[in-house]
RODO-2510 file (C-alpha; in nm, 4 decimals, decimal comma):
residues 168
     n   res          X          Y          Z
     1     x    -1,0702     1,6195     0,6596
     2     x    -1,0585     1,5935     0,3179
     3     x    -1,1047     1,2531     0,1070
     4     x    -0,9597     1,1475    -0,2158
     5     x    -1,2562     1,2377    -0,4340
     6     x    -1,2555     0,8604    -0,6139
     7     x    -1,2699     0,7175    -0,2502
     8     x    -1,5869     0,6680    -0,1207
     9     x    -1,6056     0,5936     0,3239
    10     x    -1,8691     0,3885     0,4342
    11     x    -2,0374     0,4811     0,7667
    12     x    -2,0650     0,0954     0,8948
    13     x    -1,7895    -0,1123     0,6808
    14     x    -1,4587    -0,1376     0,7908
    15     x    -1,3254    -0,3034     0,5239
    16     x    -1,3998    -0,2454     0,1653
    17     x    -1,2580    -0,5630    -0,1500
    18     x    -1,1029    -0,8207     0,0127
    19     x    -1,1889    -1,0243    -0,2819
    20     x    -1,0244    -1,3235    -0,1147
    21     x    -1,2359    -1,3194     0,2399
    22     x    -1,0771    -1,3325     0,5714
    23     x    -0,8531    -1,5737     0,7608
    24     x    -0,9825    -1,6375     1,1182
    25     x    -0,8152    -1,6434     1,4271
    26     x    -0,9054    -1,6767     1,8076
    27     x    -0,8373    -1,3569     2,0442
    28     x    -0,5737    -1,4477     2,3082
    29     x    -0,6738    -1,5397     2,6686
    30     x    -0,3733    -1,2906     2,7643
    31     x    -0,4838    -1,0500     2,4514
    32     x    -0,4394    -0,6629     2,5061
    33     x    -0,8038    -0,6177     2,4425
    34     x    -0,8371    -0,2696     2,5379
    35     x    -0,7066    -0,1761     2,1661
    36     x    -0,8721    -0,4888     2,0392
    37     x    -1,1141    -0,3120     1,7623
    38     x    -1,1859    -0,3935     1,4071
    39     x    -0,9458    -0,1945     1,1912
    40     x    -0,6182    -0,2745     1,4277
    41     x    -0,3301    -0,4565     1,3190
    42     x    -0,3084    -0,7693     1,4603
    43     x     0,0415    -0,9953     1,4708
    44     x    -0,0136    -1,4140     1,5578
    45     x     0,1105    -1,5581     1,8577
    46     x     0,3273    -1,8534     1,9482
    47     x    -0,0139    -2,0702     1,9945
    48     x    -0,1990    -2,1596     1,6314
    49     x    -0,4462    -1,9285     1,5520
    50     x    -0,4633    -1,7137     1,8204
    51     x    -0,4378    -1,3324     1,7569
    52     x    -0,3226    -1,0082     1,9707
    53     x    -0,2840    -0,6163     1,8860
    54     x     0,0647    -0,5663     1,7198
    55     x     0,2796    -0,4534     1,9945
    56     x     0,6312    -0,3891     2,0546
    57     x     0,7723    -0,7099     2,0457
    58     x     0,5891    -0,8592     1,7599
    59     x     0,6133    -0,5999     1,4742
    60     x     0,8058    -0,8454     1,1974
    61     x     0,4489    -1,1099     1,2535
    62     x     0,2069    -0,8336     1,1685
    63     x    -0,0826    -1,0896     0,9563
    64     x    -0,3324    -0,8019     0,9311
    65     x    -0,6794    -0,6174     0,9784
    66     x    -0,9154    -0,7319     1,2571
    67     x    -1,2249    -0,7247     1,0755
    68     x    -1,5798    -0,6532     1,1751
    69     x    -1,8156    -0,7694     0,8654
    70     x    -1,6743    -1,1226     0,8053
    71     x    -1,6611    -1,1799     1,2077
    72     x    -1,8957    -1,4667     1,2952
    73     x    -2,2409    -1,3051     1,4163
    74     x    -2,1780    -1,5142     1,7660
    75     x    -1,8413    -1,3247     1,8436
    76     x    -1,9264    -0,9669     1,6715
    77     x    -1,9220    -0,6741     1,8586
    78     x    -2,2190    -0,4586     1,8594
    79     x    -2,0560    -0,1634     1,6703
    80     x    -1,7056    -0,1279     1,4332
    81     x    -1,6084     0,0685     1,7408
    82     x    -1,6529    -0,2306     2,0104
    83     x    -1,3648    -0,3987     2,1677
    84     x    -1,3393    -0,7761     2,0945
    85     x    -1,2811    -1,0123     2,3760
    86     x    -1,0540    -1,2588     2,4834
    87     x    -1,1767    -1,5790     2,3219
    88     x    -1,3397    -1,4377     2,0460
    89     x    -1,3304    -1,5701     1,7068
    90     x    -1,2557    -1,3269     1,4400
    91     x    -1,2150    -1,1915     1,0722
    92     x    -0,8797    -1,1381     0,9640
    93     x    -0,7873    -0,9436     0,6130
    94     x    -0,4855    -0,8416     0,4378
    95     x    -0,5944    -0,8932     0,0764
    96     x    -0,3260    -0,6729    -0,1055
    97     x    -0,5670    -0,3932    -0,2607
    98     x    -0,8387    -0,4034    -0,0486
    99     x    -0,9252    -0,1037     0,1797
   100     x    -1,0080    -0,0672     0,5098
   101     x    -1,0569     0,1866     0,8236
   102     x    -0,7393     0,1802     1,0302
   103     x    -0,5826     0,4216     1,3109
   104     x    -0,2617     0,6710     1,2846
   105     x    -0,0077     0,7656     1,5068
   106     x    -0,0303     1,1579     1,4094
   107     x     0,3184     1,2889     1,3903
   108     x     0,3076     1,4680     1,0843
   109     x     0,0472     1,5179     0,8131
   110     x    -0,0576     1,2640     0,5547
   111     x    -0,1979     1,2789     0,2510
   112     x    -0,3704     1,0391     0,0058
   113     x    -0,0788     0,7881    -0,1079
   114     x     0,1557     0,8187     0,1803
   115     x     0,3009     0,5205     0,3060
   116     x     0,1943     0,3751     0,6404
   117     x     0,3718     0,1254     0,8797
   118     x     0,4009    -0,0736     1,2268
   119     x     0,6369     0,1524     1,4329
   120     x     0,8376    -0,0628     1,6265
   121     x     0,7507     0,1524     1,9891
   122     x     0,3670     0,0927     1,9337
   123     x     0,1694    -0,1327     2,1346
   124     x    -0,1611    -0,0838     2,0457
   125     x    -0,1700    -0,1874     1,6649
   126     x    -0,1746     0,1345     1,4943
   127     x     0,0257     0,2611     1,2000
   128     x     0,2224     0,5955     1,1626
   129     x     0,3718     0,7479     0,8273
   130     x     0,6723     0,5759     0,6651
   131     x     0,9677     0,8342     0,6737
   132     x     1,1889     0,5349     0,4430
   133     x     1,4424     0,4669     0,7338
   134     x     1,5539     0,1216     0,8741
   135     x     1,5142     0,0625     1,2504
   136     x     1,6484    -0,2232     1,3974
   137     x     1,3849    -0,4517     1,5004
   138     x     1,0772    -0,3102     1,3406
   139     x     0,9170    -0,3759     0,9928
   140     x     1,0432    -0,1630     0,7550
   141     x     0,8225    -0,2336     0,4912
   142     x     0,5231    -0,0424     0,4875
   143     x     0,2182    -0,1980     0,4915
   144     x    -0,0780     0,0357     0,3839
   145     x    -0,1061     0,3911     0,2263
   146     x    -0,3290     0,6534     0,3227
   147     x    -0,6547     0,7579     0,1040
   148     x    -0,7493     1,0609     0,2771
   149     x    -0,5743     1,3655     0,4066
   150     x    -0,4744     1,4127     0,7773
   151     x    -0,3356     1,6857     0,9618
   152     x    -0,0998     1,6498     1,2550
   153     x    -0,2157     1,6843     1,5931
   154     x    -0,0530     1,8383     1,8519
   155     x    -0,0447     1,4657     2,0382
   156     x     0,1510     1,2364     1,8810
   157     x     0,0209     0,9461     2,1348
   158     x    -0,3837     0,9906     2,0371
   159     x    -0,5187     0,7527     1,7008
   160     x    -0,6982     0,8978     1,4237
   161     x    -0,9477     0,7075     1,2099
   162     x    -0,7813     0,6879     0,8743
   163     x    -0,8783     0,4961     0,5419
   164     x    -0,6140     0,3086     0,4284
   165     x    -0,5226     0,1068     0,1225
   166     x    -0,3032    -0,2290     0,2560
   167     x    -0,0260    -0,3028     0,0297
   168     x     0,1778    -0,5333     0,2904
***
């Protein structure tokens, strides 16, 4: 995997200048928690402040990046690769500019500056590349662009760690 040579990963961060800090919200008692991690997109619910993976239903209320550095120490997982629970309280970030380590849908390769967005079909808050069309009932903005190269796999279901630059 190759990495844009200005573009430094850390091996414990998952996000890197969100110069504003995070908004906090609460997991959901009915969260999907099983894709729960830090670097997911997460959308609000209905209830104030509570959170949930962006799913299929919700990809217009994407809010951002469950963090893992500005989560309070009572509520953070032991690793950046540690579900969160229901009930949680957590870090939320979607500083335009700021970087972070997110997941992609693999369906074709990326490379450092393609866009990224919510596809409308996935329930488990990752992002896929931005082909420019308009989909009824998704968010046809994108919301991040890749920093590092990534070739396709030959499953299109399976996440890869990618770093990402949001821009949403």
């Amino acid at each position: 995997m190759a990495a844009d040579k200005l573009f430094r990963k850390p091996s414990i961060s998952v996000i890197q200048g969100d110069t504003l800090g995070p908004m906090f919200g609460k997991v959901a008692a009915a969260a999907t928690v099983t894709y729960l991690k830090p670097g997911k997109l997460v959308s609000m619910l209905t209830n104030d402040g509570e959170v949930d993976i962006a799913g299929v239903a919700d990809a217009s209320f994407n809010v951002g990046i469950i963090g893992y550095e500005g989560t309070p120490l009572a509520y953070k997982p032991a690793t950046r690769d540690t579900v969160y629970a229901a009930g949680d309280h957590v870090a939320i970030h979607n500083t335009p500019g700021m970087r972070f380590r997110g997941f992609v849908i693999l369906s074709a390769a990326i490379a450092p500056g393609d866009k990224l967005y919510h596809a409308v079909a996935d329930t488990s808050g990752n992002f896929a590349k931005w082909d420019g069309s308009t989909v009824s009932g998704q968010n046809t903005s994108p919301l991040a662009k890749a920093l590092e190269t990534l070739a396709a796999t030959t499953t299109s279901t399976t996440a890869q760690e990618c770093w990402m630059q949001w821009i949403g």
